[in-house]
DOMI-778349 format. One record per residue (C-alpha): residue number from 1; residue in one letter; chain; x, z, y. Coordinates in steps of 0.2 Angstrom, whole numbers. Layout:
REM DOMI-778349
REC / nr / rest / kette / X / Z / Y
REC / NUM / a / A / X / Z / Y
...
//
This chain:
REM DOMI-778349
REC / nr / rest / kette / X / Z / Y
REC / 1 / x / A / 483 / 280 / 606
REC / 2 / x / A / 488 / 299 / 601
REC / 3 / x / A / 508 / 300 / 598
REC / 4 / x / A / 513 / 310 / 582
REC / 5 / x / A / 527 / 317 / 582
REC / 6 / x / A / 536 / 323 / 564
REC / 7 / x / A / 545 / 336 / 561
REC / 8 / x / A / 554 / 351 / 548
REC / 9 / x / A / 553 / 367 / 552
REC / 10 / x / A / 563 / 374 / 537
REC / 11 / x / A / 562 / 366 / 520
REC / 12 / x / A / 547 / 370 / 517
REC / 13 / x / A / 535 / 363 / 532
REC / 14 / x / A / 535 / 347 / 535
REC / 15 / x / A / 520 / 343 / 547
REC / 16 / x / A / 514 / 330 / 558
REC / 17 / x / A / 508 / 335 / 577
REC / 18 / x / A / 496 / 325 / 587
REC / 19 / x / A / 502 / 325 / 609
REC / 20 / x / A / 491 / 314 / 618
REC / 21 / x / A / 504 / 315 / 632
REC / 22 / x / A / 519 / 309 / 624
REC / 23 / x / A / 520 / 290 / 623
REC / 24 / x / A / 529 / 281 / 610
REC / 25 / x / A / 546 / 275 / 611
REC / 26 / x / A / 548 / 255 / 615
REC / 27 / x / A / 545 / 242 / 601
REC / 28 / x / A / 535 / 236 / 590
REC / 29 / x / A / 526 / 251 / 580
REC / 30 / x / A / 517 / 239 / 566
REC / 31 / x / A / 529 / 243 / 553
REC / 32 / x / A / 532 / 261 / 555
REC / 33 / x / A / 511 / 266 / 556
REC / 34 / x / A / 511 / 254 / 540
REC / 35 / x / A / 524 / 266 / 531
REC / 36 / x / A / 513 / 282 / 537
REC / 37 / x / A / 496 / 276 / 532
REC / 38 / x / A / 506 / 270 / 517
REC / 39 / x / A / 499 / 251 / 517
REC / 40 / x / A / 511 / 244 / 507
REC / 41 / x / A / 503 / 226 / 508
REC / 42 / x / A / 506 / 229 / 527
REC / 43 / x / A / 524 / 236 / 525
REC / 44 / x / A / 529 / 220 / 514
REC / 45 / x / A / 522 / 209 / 528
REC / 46 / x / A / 528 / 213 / 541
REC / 47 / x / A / 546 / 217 / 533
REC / 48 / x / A / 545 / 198 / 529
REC / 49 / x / A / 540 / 193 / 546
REC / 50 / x / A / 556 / 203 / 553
REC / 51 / x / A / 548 / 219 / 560
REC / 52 / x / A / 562 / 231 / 566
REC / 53 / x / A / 564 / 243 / 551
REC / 54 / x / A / 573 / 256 / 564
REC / 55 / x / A / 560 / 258 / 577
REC / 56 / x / A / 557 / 277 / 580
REC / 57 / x / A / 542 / 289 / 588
REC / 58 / x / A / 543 / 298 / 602
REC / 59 / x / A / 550 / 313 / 592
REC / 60 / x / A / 564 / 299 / 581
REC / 61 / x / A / 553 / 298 / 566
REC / 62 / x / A / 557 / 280 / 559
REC / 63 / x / A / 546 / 271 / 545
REC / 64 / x / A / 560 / 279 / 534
REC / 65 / x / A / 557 / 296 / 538
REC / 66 / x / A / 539 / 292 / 533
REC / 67 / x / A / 543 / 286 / 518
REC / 68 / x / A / 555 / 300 / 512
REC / 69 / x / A / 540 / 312 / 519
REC / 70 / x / A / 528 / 303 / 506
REC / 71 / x / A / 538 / 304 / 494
REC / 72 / x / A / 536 / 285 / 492
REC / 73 / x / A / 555 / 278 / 483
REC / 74 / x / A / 548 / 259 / 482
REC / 75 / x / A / 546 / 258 / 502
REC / 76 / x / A / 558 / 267 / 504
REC / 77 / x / A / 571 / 256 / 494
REC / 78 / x / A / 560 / 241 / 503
REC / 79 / x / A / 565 / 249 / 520
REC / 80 / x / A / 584 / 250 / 515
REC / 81 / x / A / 586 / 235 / 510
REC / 82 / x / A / 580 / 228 / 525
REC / 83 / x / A / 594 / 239 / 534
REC / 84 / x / A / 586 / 254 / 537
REC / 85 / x / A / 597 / 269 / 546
REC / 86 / x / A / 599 / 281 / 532
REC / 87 / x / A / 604 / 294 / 545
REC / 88 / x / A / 592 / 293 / 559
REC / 89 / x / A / 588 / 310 / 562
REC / 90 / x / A / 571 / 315 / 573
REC / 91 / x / A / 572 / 328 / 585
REC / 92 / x / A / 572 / 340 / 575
REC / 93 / x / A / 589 / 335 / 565
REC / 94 / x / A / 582 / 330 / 551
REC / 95 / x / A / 585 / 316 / 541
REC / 96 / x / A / 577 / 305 / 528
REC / 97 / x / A / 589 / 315 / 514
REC / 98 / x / A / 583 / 331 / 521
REC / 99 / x / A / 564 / 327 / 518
REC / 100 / x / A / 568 / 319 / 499
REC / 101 / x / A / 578 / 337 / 497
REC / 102 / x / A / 561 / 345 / 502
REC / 103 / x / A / 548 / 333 / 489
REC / 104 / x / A / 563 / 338 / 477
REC / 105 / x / A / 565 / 320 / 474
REC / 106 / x / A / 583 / 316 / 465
REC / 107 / x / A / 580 / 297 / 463
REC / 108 / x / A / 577 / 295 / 482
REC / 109 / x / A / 593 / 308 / 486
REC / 110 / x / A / 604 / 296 / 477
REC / 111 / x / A / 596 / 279 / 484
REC / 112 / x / A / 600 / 287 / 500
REC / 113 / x / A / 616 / 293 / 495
REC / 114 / x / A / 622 / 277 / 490
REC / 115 / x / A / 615 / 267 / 504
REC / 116 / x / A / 630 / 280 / 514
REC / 117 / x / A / 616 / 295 / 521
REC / 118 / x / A / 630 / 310 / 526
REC / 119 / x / A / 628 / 322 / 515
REC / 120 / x / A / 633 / 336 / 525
REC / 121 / x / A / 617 / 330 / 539
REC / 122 / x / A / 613 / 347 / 547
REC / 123 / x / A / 597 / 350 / 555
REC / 124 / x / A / 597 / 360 / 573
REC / 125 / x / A / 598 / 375 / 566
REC / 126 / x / A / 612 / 372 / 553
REC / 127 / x / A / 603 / 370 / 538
REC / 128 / x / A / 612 / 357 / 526
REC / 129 / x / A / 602 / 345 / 515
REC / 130 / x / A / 613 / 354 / 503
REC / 131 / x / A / 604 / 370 / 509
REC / 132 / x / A / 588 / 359 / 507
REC / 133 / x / A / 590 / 355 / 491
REC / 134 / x / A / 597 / 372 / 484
REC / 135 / x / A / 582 / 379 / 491
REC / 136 / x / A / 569 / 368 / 482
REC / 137 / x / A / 579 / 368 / 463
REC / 138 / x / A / 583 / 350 / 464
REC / 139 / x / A / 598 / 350 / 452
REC / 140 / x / A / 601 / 333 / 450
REC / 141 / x / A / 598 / 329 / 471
REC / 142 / x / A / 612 / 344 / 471
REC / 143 / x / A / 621 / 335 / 458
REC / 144 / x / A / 624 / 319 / 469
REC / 145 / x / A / 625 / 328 / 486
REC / 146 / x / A / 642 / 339 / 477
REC / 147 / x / A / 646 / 324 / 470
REC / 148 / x / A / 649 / 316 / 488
REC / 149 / x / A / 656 / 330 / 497
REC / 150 / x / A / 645 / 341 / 501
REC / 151 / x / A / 650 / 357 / 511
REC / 152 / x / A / 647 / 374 / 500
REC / 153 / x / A / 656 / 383 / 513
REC / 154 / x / A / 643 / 379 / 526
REC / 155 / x / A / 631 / 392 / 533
REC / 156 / x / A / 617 / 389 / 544
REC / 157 / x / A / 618 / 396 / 562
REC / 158 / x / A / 601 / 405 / 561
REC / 159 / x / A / 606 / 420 / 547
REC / 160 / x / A / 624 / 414 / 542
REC / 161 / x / A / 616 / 410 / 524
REC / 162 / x / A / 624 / 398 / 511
REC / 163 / x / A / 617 / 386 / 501
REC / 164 / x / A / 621 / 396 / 487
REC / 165 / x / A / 611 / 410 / 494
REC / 166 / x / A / 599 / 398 / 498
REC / 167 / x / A / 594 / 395 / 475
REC / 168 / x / A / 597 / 413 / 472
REC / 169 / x / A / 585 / 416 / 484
REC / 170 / x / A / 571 / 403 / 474
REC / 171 / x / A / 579 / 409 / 457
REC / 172 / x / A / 586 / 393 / 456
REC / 173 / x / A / 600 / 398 / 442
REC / 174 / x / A / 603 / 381 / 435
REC / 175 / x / A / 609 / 376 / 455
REC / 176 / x / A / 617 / 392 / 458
REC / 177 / x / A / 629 / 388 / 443
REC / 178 / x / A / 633 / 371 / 449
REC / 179 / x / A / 636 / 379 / 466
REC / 180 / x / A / 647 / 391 / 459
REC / 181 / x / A / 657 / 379 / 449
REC / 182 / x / A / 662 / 370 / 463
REC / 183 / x / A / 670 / 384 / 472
REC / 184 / x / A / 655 / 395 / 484
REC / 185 / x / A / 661 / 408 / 487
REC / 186 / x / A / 648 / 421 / 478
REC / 187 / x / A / 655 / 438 / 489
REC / 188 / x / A / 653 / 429 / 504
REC / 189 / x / A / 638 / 440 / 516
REC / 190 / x / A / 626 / 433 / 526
REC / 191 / x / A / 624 / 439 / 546
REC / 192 / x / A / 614 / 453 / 537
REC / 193 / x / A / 625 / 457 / 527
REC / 194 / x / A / 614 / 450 / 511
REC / 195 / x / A / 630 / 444 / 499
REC / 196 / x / A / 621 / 431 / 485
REC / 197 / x / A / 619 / 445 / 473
REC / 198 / x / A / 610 / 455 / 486
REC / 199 / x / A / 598 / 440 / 487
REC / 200 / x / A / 595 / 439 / 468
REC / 201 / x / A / 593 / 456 / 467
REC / 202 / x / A / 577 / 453 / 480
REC / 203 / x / A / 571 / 440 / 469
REC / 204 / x / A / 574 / 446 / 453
REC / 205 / x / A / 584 / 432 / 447
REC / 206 / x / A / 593 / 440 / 430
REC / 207 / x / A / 601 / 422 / 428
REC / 208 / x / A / 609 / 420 / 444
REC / 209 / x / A / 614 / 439 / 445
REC / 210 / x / A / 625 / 437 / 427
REC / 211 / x / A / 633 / 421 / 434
REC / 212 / x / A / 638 / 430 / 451
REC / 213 / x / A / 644 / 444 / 442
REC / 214 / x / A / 654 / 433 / 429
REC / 215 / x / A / 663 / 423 / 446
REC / 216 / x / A / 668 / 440 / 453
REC / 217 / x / A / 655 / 446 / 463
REC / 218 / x / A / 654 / 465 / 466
REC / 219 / x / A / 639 / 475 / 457
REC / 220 / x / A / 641 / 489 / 470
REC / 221 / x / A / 639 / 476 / 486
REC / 222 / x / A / 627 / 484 / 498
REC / 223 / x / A / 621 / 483 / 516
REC / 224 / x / A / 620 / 501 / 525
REC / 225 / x / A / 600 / 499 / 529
REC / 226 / x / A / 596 / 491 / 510
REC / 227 / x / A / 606 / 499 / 499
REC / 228 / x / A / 615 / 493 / 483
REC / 229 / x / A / 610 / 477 / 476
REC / 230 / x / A / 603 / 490 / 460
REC / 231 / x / A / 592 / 499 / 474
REC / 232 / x / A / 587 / 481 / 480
REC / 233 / x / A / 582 / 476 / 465
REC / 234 / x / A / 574 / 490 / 460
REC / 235 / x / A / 563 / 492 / 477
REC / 236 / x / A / 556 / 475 / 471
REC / 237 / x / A / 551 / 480 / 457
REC / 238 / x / A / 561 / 469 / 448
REC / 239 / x / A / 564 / 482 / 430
REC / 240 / x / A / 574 / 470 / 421
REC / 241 / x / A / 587 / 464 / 432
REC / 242 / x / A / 590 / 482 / 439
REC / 243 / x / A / 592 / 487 / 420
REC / 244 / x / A / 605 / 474 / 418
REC / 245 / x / A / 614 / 479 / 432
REC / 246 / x / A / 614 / 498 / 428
REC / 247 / x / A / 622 / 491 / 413
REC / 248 / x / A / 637 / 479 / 423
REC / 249 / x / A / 641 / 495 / 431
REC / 250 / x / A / 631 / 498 / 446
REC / 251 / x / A / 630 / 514 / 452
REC / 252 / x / A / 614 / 524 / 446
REC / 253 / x / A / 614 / 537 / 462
REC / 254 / x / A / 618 / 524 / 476
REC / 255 / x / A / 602 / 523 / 490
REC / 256 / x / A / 596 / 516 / 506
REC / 257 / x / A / 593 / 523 / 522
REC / 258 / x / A / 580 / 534 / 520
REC / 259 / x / A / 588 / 541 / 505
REC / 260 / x / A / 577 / 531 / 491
REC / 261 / x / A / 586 / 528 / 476
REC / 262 / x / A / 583 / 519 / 459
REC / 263 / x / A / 576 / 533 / 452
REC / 264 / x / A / 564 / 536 / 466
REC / 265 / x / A / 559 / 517 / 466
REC / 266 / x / A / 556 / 518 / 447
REC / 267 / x / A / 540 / 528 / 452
REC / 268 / x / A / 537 / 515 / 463
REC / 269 / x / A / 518 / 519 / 462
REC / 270 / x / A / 519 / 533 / 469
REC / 271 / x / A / 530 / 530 / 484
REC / 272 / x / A / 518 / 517 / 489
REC / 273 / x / A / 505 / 529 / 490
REC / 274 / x / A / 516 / 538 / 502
REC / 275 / x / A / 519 / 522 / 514
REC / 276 / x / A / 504 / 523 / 524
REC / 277 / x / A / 499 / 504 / 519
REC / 278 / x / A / 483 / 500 / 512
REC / 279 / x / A / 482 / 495 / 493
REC / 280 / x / A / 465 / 489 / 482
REC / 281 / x / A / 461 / 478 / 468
REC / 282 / x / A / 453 / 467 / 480
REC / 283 / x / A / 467 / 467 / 496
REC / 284 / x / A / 483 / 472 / 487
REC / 285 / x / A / 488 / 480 / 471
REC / 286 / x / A / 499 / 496 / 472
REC / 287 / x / A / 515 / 493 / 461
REC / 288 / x / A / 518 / 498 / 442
REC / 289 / x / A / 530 / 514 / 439
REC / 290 / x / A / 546 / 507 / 430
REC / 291 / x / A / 547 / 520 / 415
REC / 292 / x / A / 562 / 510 / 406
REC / 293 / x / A / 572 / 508 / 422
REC / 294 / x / A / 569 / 528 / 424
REC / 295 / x / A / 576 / 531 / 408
REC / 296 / x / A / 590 / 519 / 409
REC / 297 / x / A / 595 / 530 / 426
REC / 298 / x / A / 593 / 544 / 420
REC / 299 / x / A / 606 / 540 / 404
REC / 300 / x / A / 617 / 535 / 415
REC / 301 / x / A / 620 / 551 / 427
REC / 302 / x / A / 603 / 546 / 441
REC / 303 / x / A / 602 / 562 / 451
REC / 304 / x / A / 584 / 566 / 444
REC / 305 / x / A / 583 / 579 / 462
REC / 306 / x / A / 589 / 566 / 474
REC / 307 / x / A / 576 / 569 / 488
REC / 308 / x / A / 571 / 557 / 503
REC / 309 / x / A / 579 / 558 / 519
REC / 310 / x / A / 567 / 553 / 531
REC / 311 / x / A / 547 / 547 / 531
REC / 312 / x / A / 546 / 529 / 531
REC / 313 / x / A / 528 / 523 / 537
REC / 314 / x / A / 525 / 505 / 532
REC / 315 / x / A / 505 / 505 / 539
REC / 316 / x / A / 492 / 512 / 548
REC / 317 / x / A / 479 / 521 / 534
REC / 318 / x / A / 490 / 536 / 534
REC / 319 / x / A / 493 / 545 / 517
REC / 320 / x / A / 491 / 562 / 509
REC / 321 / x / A / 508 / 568 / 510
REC / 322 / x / A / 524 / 565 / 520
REC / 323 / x / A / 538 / 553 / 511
REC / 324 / x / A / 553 / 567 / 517
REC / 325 / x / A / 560 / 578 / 504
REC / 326 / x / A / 549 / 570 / 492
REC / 327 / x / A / 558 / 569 / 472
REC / 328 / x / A / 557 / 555 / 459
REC / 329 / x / A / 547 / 569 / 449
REC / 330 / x / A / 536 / 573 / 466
REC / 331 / x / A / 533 / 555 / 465
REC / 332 / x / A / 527 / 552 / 447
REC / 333 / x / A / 516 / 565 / 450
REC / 334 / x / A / 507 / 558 / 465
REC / 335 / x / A / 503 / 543 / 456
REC / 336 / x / A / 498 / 555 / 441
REC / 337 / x / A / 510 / 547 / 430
REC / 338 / x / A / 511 / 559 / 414
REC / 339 / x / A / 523 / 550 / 404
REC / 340 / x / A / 537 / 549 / 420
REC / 341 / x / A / 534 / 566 / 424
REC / 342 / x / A / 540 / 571 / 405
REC / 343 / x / A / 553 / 557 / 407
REC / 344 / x / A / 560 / 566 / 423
REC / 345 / x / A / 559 / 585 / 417
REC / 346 / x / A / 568 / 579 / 403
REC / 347 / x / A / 582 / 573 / 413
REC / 348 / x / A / 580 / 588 / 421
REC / 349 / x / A / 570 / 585 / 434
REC / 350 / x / A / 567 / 601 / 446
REC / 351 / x / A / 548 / 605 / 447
REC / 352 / x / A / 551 / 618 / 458
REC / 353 / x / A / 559 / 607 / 473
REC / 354 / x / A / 544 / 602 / 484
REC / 355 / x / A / 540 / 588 / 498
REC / 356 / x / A / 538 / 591 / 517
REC / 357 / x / A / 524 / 602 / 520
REC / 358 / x / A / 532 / 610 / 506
REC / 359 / x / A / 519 / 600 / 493
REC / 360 / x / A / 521 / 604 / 474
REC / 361 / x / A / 521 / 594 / 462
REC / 362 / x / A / 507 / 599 / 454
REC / 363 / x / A / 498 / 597 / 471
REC / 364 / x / A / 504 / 581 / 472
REC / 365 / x / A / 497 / 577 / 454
REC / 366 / x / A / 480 / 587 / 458
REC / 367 / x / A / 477 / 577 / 475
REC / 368 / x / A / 484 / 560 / 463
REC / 369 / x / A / 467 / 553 / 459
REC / 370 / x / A / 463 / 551 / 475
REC / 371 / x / A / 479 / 546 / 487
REC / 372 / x / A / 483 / 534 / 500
REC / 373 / x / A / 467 / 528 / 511
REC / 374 / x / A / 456 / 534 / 498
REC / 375 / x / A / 447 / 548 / 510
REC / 376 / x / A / 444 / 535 / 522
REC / 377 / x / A / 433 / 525 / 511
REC / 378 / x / A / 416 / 532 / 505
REC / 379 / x / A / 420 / 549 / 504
REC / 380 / x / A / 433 / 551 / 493
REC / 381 / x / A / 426 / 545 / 479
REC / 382 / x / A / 438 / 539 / 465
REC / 383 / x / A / 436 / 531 / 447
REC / 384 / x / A / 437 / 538 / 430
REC / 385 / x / A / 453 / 532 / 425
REC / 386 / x / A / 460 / 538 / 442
REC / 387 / x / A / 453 / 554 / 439
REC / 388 / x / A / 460 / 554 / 420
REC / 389 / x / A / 476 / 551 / 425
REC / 390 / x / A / 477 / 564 / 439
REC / 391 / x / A / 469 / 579 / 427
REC / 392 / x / A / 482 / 572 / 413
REC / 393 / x / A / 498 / 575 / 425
REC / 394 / x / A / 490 / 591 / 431
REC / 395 / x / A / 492 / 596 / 412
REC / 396 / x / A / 510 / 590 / 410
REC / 397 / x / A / 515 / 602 / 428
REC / 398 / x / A / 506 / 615 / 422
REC / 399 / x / A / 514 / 614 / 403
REC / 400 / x / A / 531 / 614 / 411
REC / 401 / x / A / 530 / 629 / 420
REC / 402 / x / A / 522 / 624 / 436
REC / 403 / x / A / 517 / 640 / 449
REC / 404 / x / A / 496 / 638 / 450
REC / 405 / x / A / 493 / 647 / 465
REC / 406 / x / A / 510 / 640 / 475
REC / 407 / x / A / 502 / 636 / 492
REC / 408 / x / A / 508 / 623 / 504
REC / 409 / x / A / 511 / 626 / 523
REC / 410 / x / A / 494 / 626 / 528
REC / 411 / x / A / 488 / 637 / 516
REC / 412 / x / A / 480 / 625 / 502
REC / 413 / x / A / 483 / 627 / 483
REC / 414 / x / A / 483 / 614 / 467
REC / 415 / x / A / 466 / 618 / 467
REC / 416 / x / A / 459 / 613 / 485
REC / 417 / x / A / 466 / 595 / 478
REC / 418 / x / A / 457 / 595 / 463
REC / 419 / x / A / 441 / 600 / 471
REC / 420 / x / A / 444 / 588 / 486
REC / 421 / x / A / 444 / 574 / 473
REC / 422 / x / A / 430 / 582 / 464
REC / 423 / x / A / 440 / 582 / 445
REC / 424 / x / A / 430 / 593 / 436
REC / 425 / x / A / 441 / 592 / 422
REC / 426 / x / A / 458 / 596 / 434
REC / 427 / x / A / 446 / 610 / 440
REC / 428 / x / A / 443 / 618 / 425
REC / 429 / x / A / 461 / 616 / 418
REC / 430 / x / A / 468 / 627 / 433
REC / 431 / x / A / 456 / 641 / 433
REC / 432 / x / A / 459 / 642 / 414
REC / 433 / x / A / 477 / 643 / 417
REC / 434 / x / A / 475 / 657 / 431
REC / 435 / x / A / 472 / 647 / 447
REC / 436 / x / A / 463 / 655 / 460
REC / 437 / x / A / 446 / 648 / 465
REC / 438 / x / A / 443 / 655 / 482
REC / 439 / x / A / 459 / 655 / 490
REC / 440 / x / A / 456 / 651 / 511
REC / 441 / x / A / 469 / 637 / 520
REC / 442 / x / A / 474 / 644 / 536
REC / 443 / x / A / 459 / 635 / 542
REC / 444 / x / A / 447 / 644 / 534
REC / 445 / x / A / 447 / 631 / 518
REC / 446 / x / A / 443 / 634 / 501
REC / 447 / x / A / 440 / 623 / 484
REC / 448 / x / A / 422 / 625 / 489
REC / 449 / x / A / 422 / 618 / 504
REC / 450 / x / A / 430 / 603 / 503
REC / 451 / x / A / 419 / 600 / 486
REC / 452 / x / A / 405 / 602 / 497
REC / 453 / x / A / 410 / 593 / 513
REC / 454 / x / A / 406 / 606 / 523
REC / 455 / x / A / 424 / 609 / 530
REC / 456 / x / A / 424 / 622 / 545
REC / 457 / x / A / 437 / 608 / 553
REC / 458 / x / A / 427 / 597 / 567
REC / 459 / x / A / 440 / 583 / 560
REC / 460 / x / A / 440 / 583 / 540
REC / 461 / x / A / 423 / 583 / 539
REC / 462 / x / A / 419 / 565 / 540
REC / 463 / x / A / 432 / 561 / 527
REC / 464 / x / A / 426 / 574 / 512
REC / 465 / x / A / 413 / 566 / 498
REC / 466 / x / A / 401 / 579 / 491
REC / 467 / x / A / 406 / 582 / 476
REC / 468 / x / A / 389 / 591 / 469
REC / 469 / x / A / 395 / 595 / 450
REC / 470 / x / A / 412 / 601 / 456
REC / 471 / x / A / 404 / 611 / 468
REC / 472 / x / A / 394 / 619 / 455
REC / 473 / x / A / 408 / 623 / 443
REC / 474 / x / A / 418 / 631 / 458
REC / 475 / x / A / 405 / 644 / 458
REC / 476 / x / A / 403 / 648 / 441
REC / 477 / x / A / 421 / 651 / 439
REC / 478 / x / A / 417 / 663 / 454
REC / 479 / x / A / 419 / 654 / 470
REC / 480 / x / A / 409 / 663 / 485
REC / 481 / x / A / 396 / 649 / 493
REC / 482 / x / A / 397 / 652 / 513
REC / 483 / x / A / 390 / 642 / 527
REC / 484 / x / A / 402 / 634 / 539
REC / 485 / x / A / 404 / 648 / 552
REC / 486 / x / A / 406 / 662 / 538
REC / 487 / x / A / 421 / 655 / 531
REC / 488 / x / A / 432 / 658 / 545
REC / 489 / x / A / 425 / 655 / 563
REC / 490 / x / A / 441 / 663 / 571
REC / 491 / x / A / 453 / 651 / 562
REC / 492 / x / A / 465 / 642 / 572
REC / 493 / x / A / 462 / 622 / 575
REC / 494 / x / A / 474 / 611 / 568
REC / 495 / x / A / 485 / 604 / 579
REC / 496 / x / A / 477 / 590 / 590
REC / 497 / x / A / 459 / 598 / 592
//
């Protein structure tokens, strides 16, 4: 007969493993099987005959175990009665009350409680049924646990994280004030640093944030890697909460690392074009820009020229432009974001200041429609809306005094993006607003070219659409059509080729 062997990894797995190997541990198993394939008739009859109600598996599960595991209070009182041990722990640490904590079952937390189960029980890697508990939002299992001397001191030995952390962490606020009542210390950081108001600034847990702040905890903590709890908050998207804590005092200009503030993450769409990481309708959706958060920053003293330190690349489809130097305005234009651009120029954003590669803007906003993996799936092609929004930002740089024909280190203007994406419309706007519409890249790349696909680099050509209609436009507005080797056969290769 196969062993099974039960086990918690965490609070939230609780799993059963099958060793043909392993043998079970002496006795009389009848009672405990009964309890796991929940035949109640069968657990009555043999607790009436005198089976041993503490007989264990090979990895100390006991018949109680099982019924804490099924979530089952009637055996489970039936089992206690019968002189159960509350505390038998399997070999993992944990114990019935641990497993009632994880099926967030109050009733069978103070049946256990009062039947003298330890309410400070650790598993092996220090997490208290307290921690248990907090995790899953069982306020009134909490209740009873405080209530009996739990430890809110106690931190696991794994990450050094509280059981306050611990319901921050699951937006548990209705714990966490309980918690707080009974004296956790809410400044208290983990091994990583993360204080609790760290961790509800990751999970956006308004609630828990006011109470931390009301018991003292600082709306400035930070880790040196993260960032402020507002750039925590913020970087998750998380508008509300990071608006609340603008407004407790936290400070608008603080940033991470790489140099990403609030303000950078409030045009969150665009920095995640520029992660490298792969985003669709159908595999992962890029995140909404944060116009409210931007103009709550921006009220309150947000640098609107704060640039990123360093690139940061979070995946492997690459992206049009590099993260370094990049501005919140730079940002809301490569997500061809109209409204945050005007939000940003009118906190006195800096259209001028440019990204590595020394990208505009406006290059930025021409290239928009089409950012992140998009030449690496079917030829550049993008949608209407995409193409919408990109011709509508190109409008906004334009109107507030963007340079046209500014070029970027390899050459390429505003309008090589817009033709790369074929956007007629952005197409159009430029040359009407003086652009140049044969301007050659140091590669010998026009708008032309990359409408047409035809790209004199071995390396880009696989990646252009052709974009027929822009194409056409291009040389009514008096772009010169050339074959391949006409454009510039003495060009230099990129590097790499």
């Amino acid at each position: 007969m196969p062993v099974k062997l039960f086990g918690l990894c965490g609070w939230w797995m609780v799993q059963a493993l099958v060793f043909a190997s392993l043998a079970y541990s002496s006795g009389d198993l009848r009672l405990l099987e009964a309890v796991e394939n929940r035949d109640k008739e069968a657990v009555r009859s043999l607790l009436k005959d005198g089976a041993d109600v503490n007989v264990s598996q090979g990895d100390g599960a006991t018949a109680l175990h099982w019924a804490a595991h099924w979530d089952d209070l009637e055996t489970a009182e039936l089992l206690i009665g019968a002189g159960a041990n509350v505390n038998a722990a399997n070999e993992y640490g944990v114990t019935p009350l641990s497993l009632a904590c994880t099926n967030q079952n109050g009733g069978l937390v103070e049946k256990l409680l009062q039947a003298g189960a330890d309410p400070n029980a650790a598993q092996g890697t220090g997490e208290t049924v307290l921690m248990t508990c907090a995790s899953t939002g069982t306020v009134d299992a909490v209740k009873s646990l405080l209530e009996r001397g739990a430890d809110v001191s106690g931190k696991d030995s794994q990450k050094g994280q509280t059981a306050l952390m611990w319901a921050v962490a699951g937006k548990h606020w209705e714990v966490s004030k309980l918690l707080i009542e009974r004296g956790a210390d809410v400044r208290l950081p983990s091994k990583g640093g993360f204080t609790p108001l760290l961790f509800a600034a990751r999970s956006g847990d308004v609630n828990s944030a006011r109470l931390l702040l009301a018991a003292g905890a600082d709306v400035n903590e930070a880790t040196p890697q993260h960032g402020s709890a507002l750039v925590v908050a913020s970087a998750g998207g998380h508008e509300e909460l990071a608006i609340f804590l603008l407004e407790n005092g936290a400070d608008p200009n603080a940033a991470d690392k790489d140099g990403i503030t609030a303000l950078h993450n409030a045009a969150q769409n665009g920095l995640a074009a520029l992660t490298g990481v792969r985003y669709d309708a159908s595999y992962r959706v890029r995140p909404p820009n944060m116009p409210q958060l931007a103009k709550a920053l921006l009220a309150r003293g947000a640098n609107p020229n704060a640039r990123i330190a360093k690139n940061v690349s979070r995946g492997p489809d690459g992206s049009p432009f590099l993260m370094r130097g990049a501005t919140p305005l730079f940002l809301a234009a490569v997500s061809g974001d109209a409204g945050l651009m005007r939000i940003l120029r009118e906190g006195r954003a800096d259209l001028r200041l440019t990204a590595d590669g020394e990208i505009t803007p406006l290059m930025a906003a021409a290239r928009s429609a089409c950012t992140g993996s998009c030449a690496f799936q079917g030829g550049n092609r993008v949608d209407e809306v995409a193409a919408k929004n990109a011709f509508e930002a190109v409008k906004v740089a334009v109107e507030l005094g963007a340079d046209v024909n500014a070029t970027n280190e390899d050459g390429q203007t505003a309008m090589h993006m817009a033709a790369f994406t074929g956007n007629d419309a952005a197409v159009q706007f430029l040359a009407d607003h003086g652009a140049k519409v044969d301007v050659k890249d140091k590669y010998g790349e026009t708008p032309w070219s990359m409408a047409t696909g035809i790209s004199p680099v071995l390396r880009y050509r696989g990646l252009y659409g052709n974009h027929e209609s822009t194409a056409k436009l291009l040389l009514k507005l008096g772009a010169t059509q050339a074959s391949r080797d006409e454009m510039d056969p003495n060009a230099p290769p990129p590097p790499g080729q």
